[in-house]
C-alpha positions in Angstrom: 105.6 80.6 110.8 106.5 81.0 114.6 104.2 84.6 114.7 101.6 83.1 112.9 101.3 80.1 115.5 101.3 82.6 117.9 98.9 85.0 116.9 96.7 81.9 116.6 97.3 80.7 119.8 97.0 84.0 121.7 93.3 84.2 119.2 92.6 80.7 120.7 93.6 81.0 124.3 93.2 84.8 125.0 89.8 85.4 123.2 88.4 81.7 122.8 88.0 82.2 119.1 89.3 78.9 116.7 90.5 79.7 113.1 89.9 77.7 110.4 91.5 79.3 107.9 95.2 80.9 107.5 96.6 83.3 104.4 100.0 83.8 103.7 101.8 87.0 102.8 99.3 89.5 101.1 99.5 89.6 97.2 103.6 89.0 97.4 104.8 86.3 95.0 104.3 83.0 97.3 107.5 80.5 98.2 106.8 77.1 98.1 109.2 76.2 100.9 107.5 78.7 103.5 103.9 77.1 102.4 105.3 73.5 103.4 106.9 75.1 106.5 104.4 76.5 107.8 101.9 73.7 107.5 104.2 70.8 109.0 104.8 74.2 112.1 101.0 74.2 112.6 101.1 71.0 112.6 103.7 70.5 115.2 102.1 72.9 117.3 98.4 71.7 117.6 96.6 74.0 115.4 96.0 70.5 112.3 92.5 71.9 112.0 93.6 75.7 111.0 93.7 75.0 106.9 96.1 77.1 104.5 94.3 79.4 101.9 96.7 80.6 99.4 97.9 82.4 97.9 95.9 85.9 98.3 97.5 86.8 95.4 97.6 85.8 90.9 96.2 82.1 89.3 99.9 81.3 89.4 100.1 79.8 92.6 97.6 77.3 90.9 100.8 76.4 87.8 103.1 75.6 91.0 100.3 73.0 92.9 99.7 71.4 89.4 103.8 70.6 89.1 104.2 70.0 92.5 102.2 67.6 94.2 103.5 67.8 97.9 102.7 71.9 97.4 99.2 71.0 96.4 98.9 69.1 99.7 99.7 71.4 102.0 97.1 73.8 100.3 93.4 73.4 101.3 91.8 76.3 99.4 93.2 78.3 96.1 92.5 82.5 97.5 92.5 84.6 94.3 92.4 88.4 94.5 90.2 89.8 91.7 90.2 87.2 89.2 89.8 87.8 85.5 86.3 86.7 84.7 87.5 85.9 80.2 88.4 82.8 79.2 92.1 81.9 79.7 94.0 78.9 80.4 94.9 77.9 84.3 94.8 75.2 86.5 92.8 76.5 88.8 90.2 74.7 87.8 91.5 71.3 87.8 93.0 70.6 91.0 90.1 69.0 92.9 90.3 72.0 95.4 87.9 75.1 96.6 88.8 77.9 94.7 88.0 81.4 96.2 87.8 85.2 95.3 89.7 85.8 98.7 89.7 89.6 98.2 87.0 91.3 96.2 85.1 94.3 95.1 87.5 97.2 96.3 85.1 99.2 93.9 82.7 102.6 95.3 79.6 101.6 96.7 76.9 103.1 94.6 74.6 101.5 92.2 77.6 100.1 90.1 79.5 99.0 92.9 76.3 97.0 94.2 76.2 95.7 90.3 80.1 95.0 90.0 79.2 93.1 93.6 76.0 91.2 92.2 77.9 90.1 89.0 80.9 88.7 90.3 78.7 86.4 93.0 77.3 84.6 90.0 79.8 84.8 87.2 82.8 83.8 89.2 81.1 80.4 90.2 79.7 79.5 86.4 83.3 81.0 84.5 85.6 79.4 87.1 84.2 77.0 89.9 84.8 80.0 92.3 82.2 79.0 95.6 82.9 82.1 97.8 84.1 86.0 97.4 85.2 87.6 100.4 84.6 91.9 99.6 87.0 94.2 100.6 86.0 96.1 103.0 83.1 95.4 105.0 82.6 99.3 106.6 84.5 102.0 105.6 85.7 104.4 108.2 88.4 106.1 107.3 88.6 109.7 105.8 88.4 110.8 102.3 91.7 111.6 101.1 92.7 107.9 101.8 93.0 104.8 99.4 89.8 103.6 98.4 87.5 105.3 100.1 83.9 104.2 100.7 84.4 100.7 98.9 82.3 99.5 101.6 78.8 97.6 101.9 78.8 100.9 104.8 80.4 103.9 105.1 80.5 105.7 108.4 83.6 108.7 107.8 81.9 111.4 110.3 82.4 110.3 113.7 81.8 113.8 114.7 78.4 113.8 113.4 77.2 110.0 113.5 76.2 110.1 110.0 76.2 106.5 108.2 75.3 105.7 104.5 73.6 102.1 103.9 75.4 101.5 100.6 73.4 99.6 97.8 76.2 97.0 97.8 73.9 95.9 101.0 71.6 95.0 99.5 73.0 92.6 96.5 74.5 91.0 99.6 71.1 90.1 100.8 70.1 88.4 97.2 72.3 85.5 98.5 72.5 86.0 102.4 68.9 85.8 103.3 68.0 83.2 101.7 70.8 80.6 102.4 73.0 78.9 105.4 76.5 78.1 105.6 76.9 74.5 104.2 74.9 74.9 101.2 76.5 74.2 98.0 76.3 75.3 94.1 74.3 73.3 91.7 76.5 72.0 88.7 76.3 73.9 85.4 73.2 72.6 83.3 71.8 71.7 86.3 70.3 74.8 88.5 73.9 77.3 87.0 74.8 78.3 84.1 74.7 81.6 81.4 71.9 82.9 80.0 70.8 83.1 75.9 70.2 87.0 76.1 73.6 87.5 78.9 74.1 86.8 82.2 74.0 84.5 84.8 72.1 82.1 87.1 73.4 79.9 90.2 71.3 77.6 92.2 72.5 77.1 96.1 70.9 74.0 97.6 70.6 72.4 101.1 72.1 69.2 101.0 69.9 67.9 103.9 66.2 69.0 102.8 64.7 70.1 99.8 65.1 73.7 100.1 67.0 76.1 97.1 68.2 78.9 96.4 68.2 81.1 92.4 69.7 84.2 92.0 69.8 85.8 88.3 71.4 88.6 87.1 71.5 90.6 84.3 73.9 93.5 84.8 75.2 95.3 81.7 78.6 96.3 80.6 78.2 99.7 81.3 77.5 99.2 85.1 78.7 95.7 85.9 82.5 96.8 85.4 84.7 96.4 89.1 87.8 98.4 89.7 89.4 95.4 88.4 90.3 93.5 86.0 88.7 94.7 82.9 86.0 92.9 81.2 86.3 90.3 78.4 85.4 92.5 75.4 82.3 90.4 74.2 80.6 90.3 78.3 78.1 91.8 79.1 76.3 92.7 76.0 72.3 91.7 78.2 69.1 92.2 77.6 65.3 91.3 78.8 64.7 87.9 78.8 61.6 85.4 80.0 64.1 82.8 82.0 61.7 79.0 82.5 63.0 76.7 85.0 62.0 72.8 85.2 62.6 71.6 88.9 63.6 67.4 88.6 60.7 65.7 89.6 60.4 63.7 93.2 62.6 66.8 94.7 59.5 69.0 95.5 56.4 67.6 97.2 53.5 69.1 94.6 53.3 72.4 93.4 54.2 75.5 95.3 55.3 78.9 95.2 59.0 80.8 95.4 59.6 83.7 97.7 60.6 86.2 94.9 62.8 89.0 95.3 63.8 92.0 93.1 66.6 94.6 92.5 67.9 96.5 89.9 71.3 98.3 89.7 71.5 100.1 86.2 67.8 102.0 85.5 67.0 105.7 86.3 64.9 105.2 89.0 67.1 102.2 91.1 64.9 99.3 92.9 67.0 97.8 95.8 65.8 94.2 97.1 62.1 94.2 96.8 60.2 91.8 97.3 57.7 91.0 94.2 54.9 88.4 94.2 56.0 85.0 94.4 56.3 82.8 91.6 54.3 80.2 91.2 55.6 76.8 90.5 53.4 73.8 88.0 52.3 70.6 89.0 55.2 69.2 87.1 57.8 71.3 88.6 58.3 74.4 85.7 58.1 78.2 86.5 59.6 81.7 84.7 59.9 84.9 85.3 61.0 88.0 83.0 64.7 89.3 84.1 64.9 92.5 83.0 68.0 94.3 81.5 69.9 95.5 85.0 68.3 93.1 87.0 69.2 91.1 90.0 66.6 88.4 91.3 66.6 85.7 93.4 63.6 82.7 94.0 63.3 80.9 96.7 62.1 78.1 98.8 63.2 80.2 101.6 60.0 82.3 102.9 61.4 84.5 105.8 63.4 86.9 104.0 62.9 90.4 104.8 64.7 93.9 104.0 66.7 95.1 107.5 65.4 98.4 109.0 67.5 100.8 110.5 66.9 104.2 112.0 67.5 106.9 110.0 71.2 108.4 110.4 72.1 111.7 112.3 72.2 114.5 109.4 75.5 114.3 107.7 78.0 117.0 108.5 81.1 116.8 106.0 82.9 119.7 107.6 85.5 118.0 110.4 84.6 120.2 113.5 86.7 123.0 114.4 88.2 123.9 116.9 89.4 120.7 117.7 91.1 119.8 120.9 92.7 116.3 121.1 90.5 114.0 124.1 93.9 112.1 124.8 93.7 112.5 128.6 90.4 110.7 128.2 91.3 108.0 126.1 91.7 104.3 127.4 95.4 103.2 127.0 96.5 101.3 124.1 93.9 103.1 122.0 94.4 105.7 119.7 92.6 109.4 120.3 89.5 110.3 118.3 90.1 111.9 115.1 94.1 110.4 114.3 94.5 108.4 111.5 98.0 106.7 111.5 99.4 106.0 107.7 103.0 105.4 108.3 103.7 103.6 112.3 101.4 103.5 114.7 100.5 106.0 117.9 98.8 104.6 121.0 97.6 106.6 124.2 99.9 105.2 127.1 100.7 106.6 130.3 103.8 109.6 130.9 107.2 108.2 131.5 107.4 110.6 134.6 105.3 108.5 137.1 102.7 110.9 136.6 98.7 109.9 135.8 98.7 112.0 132.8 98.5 110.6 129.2 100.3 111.0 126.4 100.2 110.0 122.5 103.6 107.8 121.9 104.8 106.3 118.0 105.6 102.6 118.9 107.3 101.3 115.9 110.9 101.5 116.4 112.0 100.4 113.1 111.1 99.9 109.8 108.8 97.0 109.7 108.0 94.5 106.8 105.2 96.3 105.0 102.9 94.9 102.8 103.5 98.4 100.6 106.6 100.4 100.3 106.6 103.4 102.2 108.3 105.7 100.3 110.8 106.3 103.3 108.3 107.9 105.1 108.7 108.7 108.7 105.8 108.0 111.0 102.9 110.4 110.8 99.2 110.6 111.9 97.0 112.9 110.2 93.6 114.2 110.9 90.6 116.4 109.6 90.0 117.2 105.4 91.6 116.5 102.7 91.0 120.5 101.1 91.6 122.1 104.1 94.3 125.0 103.2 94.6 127.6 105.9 94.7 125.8 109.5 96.2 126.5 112.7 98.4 123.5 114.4 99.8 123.5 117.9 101.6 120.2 119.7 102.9 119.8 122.9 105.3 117.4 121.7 108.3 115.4 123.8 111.3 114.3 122.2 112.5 111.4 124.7 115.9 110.8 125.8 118.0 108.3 124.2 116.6 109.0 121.0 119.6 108.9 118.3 119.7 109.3 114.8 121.6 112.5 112.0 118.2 114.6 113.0 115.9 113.5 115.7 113.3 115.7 116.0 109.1 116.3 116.0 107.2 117.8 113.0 103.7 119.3 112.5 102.6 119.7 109.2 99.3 121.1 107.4 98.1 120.6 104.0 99.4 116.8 103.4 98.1 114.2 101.9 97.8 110.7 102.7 101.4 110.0 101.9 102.9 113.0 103.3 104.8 113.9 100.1 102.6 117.6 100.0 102.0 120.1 101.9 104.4 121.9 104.3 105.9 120.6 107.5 108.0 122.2 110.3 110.8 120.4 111.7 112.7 120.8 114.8 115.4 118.6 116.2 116.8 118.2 119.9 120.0 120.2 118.6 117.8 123.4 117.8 117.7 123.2 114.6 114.6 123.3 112.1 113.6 123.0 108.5 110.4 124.3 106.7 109.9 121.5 103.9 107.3 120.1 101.5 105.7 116.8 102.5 106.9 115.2 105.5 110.6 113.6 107.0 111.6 111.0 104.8 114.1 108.0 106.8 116.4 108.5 103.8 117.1 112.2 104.7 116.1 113.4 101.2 113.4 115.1 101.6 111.3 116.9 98.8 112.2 120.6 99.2 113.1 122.4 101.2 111.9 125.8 101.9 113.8 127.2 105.2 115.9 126.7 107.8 117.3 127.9 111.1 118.0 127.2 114.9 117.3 128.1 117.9 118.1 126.9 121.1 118.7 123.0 122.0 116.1 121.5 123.6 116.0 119.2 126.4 115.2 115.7 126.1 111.6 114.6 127.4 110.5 117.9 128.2 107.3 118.7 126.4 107.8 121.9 124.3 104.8 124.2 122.1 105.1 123.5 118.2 103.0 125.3 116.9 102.5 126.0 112.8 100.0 128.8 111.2 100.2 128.7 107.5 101.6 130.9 106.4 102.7 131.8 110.1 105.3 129.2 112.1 106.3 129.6 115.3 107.9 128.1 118.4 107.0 128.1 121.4 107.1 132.2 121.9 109.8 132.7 119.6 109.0 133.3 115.8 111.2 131.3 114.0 110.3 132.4 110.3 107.8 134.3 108.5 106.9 135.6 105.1 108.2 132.2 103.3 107.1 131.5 100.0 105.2 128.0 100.0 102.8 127.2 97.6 99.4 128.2 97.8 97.3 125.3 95.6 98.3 122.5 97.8 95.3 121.2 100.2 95.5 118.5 102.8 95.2 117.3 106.2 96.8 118.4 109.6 99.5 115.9 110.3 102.3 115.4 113.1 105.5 112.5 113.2 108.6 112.4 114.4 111.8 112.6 112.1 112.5 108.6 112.6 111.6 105.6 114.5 111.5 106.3 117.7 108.6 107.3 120.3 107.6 110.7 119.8 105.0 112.0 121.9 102.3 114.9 122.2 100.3 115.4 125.3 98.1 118.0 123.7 96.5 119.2 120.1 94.9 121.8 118.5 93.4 122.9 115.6 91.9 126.1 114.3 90.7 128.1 111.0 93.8 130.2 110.0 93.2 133.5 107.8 90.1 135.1 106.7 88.3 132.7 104.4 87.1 130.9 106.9 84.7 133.7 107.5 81.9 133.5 104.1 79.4 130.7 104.6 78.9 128.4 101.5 78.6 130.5 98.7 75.0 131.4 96.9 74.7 132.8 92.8 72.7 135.7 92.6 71.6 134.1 89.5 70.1 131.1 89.4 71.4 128.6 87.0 68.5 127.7 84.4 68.2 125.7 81.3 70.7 126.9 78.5 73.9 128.1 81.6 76.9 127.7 79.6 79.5 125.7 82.1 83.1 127.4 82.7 85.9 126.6 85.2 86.2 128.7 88.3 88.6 128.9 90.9 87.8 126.1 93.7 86.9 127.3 97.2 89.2 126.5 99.9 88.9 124.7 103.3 86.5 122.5 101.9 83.5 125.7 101.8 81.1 124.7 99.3 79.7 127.0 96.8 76.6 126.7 95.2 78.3 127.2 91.7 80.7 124.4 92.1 78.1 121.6 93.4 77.7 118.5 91.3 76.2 114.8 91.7 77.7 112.0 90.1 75.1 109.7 89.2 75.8 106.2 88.7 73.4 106.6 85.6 76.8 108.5 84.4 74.5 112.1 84.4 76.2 115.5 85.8 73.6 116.5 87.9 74.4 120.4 89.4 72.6 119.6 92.9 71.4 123.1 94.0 69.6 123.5 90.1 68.4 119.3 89.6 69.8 120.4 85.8 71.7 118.3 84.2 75.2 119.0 81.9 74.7 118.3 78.4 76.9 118.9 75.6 76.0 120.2 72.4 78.0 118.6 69.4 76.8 120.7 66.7 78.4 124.0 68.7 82.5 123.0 68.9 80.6 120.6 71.6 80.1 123.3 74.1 78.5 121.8 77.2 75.5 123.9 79.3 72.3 122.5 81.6 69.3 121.1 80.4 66.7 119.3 81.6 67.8 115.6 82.8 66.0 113.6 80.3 65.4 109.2 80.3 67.1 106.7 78.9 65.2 106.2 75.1 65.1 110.0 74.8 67.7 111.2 71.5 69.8 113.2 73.6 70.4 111.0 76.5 73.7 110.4 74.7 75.0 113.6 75.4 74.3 113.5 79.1 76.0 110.1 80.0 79.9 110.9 81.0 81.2 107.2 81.5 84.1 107.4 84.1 85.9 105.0 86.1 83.7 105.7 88.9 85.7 103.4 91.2 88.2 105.5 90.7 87.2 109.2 90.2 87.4 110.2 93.7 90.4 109.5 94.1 92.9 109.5 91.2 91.9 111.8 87.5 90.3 110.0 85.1 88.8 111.1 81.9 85.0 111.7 81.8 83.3 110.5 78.4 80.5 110.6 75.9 80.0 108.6 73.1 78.2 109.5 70.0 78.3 106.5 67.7 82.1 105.5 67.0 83.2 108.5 68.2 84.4 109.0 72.2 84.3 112.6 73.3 86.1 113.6 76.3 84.6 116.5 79.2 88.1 119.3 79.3 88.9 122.4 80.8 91.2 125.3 80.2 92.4 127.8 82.6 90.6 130.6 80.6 87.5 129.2 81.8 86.1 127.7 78.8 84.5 123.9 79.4 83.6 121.6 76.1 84.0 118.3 75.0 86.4 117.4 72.6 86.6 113.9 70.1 89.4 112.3 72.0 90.8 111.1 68.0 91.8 114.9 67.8 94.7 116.4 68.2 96.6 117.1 71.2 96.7 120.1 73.2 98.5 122.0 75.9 98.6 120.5 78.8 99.8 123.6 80.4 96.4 125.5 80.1 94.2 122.6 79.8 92.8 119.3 80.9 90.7 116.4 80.0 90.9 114.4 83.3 88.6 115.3 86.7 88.4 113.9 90.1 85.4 114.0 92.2 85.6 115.3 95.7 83.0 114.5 97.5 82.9 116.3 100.6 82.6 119.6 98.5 80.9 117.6 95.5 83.3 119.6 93.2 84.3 118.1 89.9 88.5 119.4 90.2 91.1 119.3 88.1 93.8 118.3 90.3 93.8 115.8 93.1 97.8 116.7 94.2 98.9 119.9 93.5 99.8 120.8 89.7 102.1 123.5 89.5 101.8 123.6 85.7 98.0 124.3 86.2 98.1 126.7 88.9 95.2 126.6 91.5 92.8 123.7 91.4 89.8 124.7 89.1 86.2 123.4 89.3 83.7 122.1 87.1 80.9 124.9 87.1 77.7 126.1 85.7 77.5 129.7 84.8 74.1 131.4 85.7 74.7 134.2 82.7 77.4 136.3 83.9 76.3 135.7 88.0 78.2 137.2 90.7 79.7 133.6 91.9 81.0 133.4 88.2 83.9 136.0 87.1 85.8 135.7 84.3 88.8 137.8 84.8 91.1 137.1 87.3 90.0 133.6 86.9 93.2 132.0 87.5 95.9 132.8 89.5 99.2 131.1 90.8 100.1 132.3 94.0 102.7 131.4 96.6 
């Protein structure tokens, strides 16, 4: 209670800004005594006007304010995260007080994140009284390879290269936001909100000092109105067209007049995103309609200054992370971070040298484990930086280790191929004493590391002298000393260039570079000989590494659920008749018989980042898109029986950078090298069938 008075104060007195509204402990189950503490501490300390929203979490914070009364008073507004949209009992409802999605969306931010978005805006307010929904996150700029990437209204990930992507979840934002102010409120149910005969959803916002409203309608299907979660009540959803008539009460418009009429739709082939149509006309006795079509999203309006933002057109996008890199820290402003770090476990700040000098250095300033809102997995601090399929790189730190630092192995670490939570991809350790470790994934606090591949020493090192730690995979050396060679790591792992110390203390680097390692590097983005045509037969393949991109390998994953293989505009189809072998076609419309072949349904909140089974349906039956290490790619009924999961697959994740459909997201050993999703341009040079898969170290 005392740091969250604080941190209000210093928001109220350092930056002039007042806060009306105060969470507790993100999604952790809530204590009633803390609640009540807190609000008689805020209280007590001037900040009465600052109300409690709680509590960011499950509807059972809502059982405990319905059993105890003097909880219920302390709470101004009920914040649920991602509530269930089916009918179930809760007393949520039925305690006289606001009631908000206080976290939302979390889901990717194509068409059917911007549909996900559109739904919930309406649905939550007619299912369950729920007046605002606050998305999670507003921009995303952070790198792929992290949680939830791009489940943004923006993404901007390239820094490097400026590049920004206006996401569609923009512009079901503006069906609400250009059209009302803050103070209006929801019409009842029956009476301007409510569900529609044919599916969906209508809400009315109204200003409660002039005559002025507010319609949004929305008729998003279950195929593209699903959010990363919670599921969908098994009968929602099921929408079609419908003529929608409206009767205004009379005396509350002046005479007839028109509606500012606006237009989007989420779920068709060829997407509309917030247009505005012609208005709709309104009767001398208040009644008007319009046709909603299946997938769409409309609002009317009394409000007649709308208009569809502009914005210049971004720099051209430029996935690759530039190398060579060289670490700006001497030109960074203290108490920032440099450009290109990403911190996942502690934090590092630029600061000035301990030595009096006016250089800078990078320092770790969390000097023990903090209260996290997730467990760290014993993770020692670590920053990471560049791509998450990066494979042969070149690292070199000038890294201090200061004096006074204790602990069984305190010591700096630099790392390459790791993912987010540092539990891949090799790191080399060296401690004070001299003594260093090769391991897989980075230090964990507990001392049990994941593997370990090698170890040494060499000689001590001095306390707060900066020292050369430099890694090369498959190449480590120190300073001008080789320390190791020819170790056996293993080859399929990909991820990021990373440094941390061993522990908790304030490890810091001057200096950092990175380079391409090996020869690789060297081939641009890979071209067929062959182009791929109507009738290629699709096969796995190898993927590239350090995120090259090969022609072969490129696919789109339409939020119309299509394959589309982006250098050919073909899309895959599979053919049921043949042992549901899958090859190109033509991309054909929705109406068309064999549109059912083309649509693999995924969780496309989810695909990029996690494997997750991509499906057709043909009547009852689900078929699921798999892979085997011989190269063969098919669809099989997912009612079948099983098969060996130690030569094939039916789950894929999407990476986006190199718009390969993988098999792997981590490293599989049982699989071998990640494999990709291709098409094969009858027998062409970037497709070859023996040697296909190989398991190196």
């Amino acid at each position: 209670a005392n740091y969250t008075t604080q941190w209000l104060q210093g928001a109220r007195d350092v930056y002039g800004l007042e806060i009306d509204y105060i969470g507790l402990w993100n999604e952790r189950q809530y204590s009633a005594t803390y609640i009540k503490f807190l609000r008689k501490y805020l209280d007590d300390h001037d900040f009465k006007n600052t109300q409690i929203v709680a509590a960011d979490d499950n509807r059972f914070i809502c059982d405990g304010m319905k059993e105890d009364q003097s909880l219920a008073d302390t709470i101004s507004v009920v914040g649920l995260h991602y509530p269930y949209d089916g009918s179930y009992d809760h007393n949520c409802t039925s305690l006289g007080k606001p009631v908000w999605a206080s976290e939302e969306s979390s889901s990717y931010d194509d068409l059917n994140g911007a549909a996900c978005w559109a739904r919930v805006l309406s649905a939550h307010f007619v299912l369950h009284n729920i007046t605002a929904s606050i998305m999670w996150n507003l921009v995303g700029s952070y790198y792929y390879g992290t949680s939830w990437y791009a489940s943004s209204m923006m993404t901007a990930d390239q820094p490097w290269s400026g590049y920004y992507k206006v996401a569609p979840v923009i512009w079901a934002t503006a069906h609400y936001t250009q059209f009302t102010e803050i103070g209006w409120k929801f019409t009842a149910i029956g009476s301007g909100s409510g569900q529609l005969k044919t599916g969906g959803y209508y809400v009315t916002l109204a200003d409660p000092n002039s005559n002025n409203f507010t319609i949004v309608i929305e008729k998003i299907p279950r195929d593209h109105g699903l959010c990363v979660r919670p599921g969908l009540p098994p009968d929602e959803l099921n929408v079609t067209g419908e003529l929608v008539k409206f009767q205004i009460q009379k005396g509350y418009l002046n005479g007839p007049t028109k509606l500012s009429t606006w237009r989007s739709n989420f779920a068709k082939d060829k997407p509309i995103l917030f247009q505005k149509i012609n208005d709709t006309l309104v009767s001398d006795d208040g009644e008007f309609e319009i046709f909603v079509d299946w997938g769409d999203v409309v609002t009317l309006s009394t409000i007649q200054t709308a208009q569809k933002g502009m914005h210049p057109k971004p720099p051209v996008s430029k996935y690759e992370f530039p190398l060579p890199f060289e670490s700006n820290i001497q030109e960074t402003e203290p108490s920032k971070e440099a450009f290109g770090f990403a911190d996942q476990f502690g934090i590092f700040e630029v600061h000035p040298k301990q030595d009096g000098s006016d250089e800078l250095t990078m320092r770790q300033m969390v000097p023990e484990d903090p209260i996290t809102w997730w467990k760290s997995q014993n993770s020692a601090p670590v920053t990471m930086l560049g791509n998450l399929e990066w494979q042969d790189i070149e690292i070199e730190v000038s890294v201090s280790i200061p004096a006074g630092t204790s602990g069984q192995y305190p010591g700096a670490c630099v790392a390459t191929r790791s993912d987010q939570l540092w539990n891949q991809g090799v790191s080399l350790c060296v401690a004070l004493a001299g003594n260093w470790s090769l391991i897989r994934g980075g230090w964990k606090l507990n001392g049990r590391n994941i593997k370990t591949y090698a170890t040494g020493s060499i000689s001590s090192l001095t306390a707060g002298k900066y020292y050369k730690l430099k890694l090369v995979t498959v190449n480590e050396f120190f300073e001008d000393q080789q320390i190791l060679k020819d170790v056996e790591i293993p080859d399929i792992e990909v991820g990021f260039a990373a440094i941390g110390p061993t522990g908790e203390f304030p490890l810091e680097f001057d200096y950092a570079r990175i380079d391409r390692a090996g020869p690789s590097w060297n081939s641009t983005e890979k071209k067929c000989k062959s182009p791929a045509k109507v009738g290629s037969v699709l096969t796995t393949d190898a993927c590239t590494r350090n995120a090259r991109r090969d022609e072969g390998l490129m696919w789109e994953m339409r939020s119309n659920w299509q394959l589309v293989h982006t250098p050919s505009g073909l899309c895959a189809q599979a053919d049921l008749s043949s042992g549901g072998q899958v090859h190109l076609s033509e991309c054909v419309s929705r109406g068309d018989d064999v549109r059912k072949n083309q649509e693999f349904r995924n969780a496309y909140a989810l695909v990029r980042q996690k494997l997750a089974q991509l499906t057709l349906q043909d009547g009852s039956s689900i078929y699921s898109l798999q892979g085997t290490l011989s190269g063969s790619v098919f669809v099989r009924n997912n009612a079948s029986e099983e098969f060996n999961r130690d030569e094939q697959w039916d789950q894929w994740v999407y990476f986006p950078n190199t718009m390969q459909l993988r098999n792997q997201y981590t490293a599989d050993f049982n699989l071998g090298a990640p494999n990709a999703y291709v098409h094969a341009a009858n027998k062409a040079a970037c497709i070859t069938r023996k040697g296909r898969v190989q398991r190196k170290t």
